[in-house]
N, C-alpha and C positions, 0 to 999 in steps of 0.2 A: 504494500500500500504506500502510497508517495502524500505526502501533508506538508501542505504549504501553509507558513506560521508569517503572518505579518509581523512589523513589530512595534510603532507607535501606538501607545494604548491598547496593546496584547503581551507585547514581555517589555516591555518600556516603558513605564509613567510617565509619558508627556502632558497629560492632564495635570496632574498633581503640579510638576516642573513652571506650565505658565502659572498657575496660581499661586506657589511658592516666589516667580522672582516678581509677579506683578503685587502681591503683598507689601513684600522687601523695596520694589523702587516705588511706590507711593505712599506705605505706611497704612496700609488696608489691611481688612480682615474677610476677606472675600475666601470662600468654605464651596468643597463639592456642593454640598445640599443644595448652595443657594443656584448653581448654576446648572442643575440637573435638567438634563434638555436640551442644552445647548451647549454652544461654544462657550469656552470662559472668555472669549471678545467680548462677546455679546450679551453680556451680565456687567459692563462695566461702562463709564461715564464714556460717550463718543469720544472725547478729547483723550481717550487709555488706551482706547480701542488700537492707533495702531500701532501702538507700543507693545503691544502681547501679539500682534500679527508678523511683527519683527522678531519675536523671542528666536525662532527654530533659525535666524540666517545671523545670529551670535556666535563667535565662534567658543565652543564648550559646551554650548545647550544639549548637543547630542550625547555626549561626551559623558554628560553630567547626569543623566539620566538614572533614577532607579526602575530595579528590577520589577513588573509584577508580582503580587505575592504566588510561589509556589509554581512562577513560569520554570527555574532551573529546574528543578525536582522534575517536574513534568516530561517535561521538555528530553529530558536527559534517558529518560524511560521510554520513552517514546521514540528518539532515533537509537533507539538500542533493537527494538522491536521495528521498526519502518524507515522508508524513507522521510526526512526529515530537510525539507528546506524554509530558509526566512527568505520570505519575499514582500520588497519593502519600497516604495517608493521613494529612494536615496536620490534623484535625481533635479526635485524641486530645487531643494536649498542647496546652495554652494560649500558648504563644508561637511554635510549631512554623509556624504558617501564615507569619505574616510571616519570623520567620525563615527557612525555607526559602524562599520569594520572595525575600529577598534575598542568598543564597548560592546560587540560580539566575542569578539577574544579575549575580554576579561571577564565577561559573566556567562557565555556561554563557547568556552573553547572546543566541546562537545560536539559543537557542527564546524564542520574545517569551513573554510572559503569555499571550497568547489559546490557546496549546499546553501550558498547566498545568494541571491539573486535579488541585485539592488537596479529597479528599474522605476519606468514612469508611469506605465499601465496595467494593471495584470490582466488583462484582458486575455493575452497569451498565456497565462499559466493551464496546463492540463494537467491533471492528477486525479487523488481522488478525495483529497480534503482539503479546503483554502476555510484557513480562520483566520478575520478580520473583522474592528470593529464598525469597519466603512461599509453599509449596503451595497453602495452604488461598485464597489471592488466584490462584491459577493451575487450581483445580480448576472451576471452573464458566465460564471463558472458552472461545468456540466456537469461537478460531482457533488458532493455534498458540501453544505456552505452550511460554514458555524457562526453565527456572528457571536464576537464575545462583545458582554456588557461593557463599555465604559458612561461615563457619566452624559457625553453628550447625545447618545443614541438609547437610553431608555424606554423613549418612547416610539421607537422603531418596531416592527413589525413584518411579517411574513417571510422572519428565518429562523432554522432552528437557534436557538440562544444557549448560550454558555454564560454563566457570572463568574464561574472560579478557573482557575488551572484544576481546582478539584475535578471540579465537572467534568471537565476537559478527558481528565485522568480516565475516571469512570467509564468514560464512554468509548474510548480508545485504547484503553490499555487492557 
């Protein structure tokens, strides 16, 4: 079986990450709860707004990234038993490719490079499981589409859902 693992807001807290420095350079208390539904832009005064839309072309944002909880673990078990690739849209931001290869090789050395795939569409991915927490990246894949919970897609609908690497586990392992 071949499983394609995205990895912003699936093994990567980018969510947590804008909320964290958009805190810190305004001196806010902006919390998941309040921006469930949405972008964390788009819970903030216009004039912030494209200050957090800037975070990911920082150089270290990616860099700096924590893990999901219980993605390694998971993660680890799962190319032991299958094929295992991250496929990521590294191609947006300008420092996003290297740095996310290199926050791959520190929290999960488990998938070498040759099971990366940092591209711009996945429209091409074929296998037989893409987890992401982008619909619009899970609507035209032929095999089976996970979407995992993060905060901005709650209220998303008509795929199967994952909230944990548990789940995850459960269902594939």
């Amino acid at each position: 079986m071949t499983i394609f693992v995205d990895m912003d807001e699936v093994i990567a807290d980018t969510y947590l990450a804008h909320i964290e420095i958009y805190n810190a350079e305004f001196n806010q208390n902006l919390n998941t709860e309040i921006c469930l539904g949405h972008e964390v832009w788009q819970k903030v005064p216009k004039e912030h707004q494209e200050s957090i839309r800037n975070h990911a072309r920082r150089e270290g944002f990616f860099r700096n990234l924590k893990p999901i909880m219980d993605s390694q673990t998971i993660l680890k078990e799962l190319s032991e038993k299958y094929e295992v690739y991250i496929a990521s849209a590294a191609m947006q931001f300008p420092n996003s490719l290297k740095e996310k290869s290199e926050w791959l090789d520190l929290y999960f050395p488990f998938i070498p490079w040759r099971k990366r795939i940092l591209c711009g569409d996945k429209h091409i991915l074929q296998g037989d499981v893409l987890i992401d927490d982008r619909s619009y990246n899970l609507e035209h894949f032929k095999g089976r589409s996970i979407l995992f919970t993060s905060p901005h897609n709650v209220n998303s609908n008509g795929f199967e859902r994952a909230d944990s690497w548990v789940e995850i586990g459960e269902r594939l392992l």
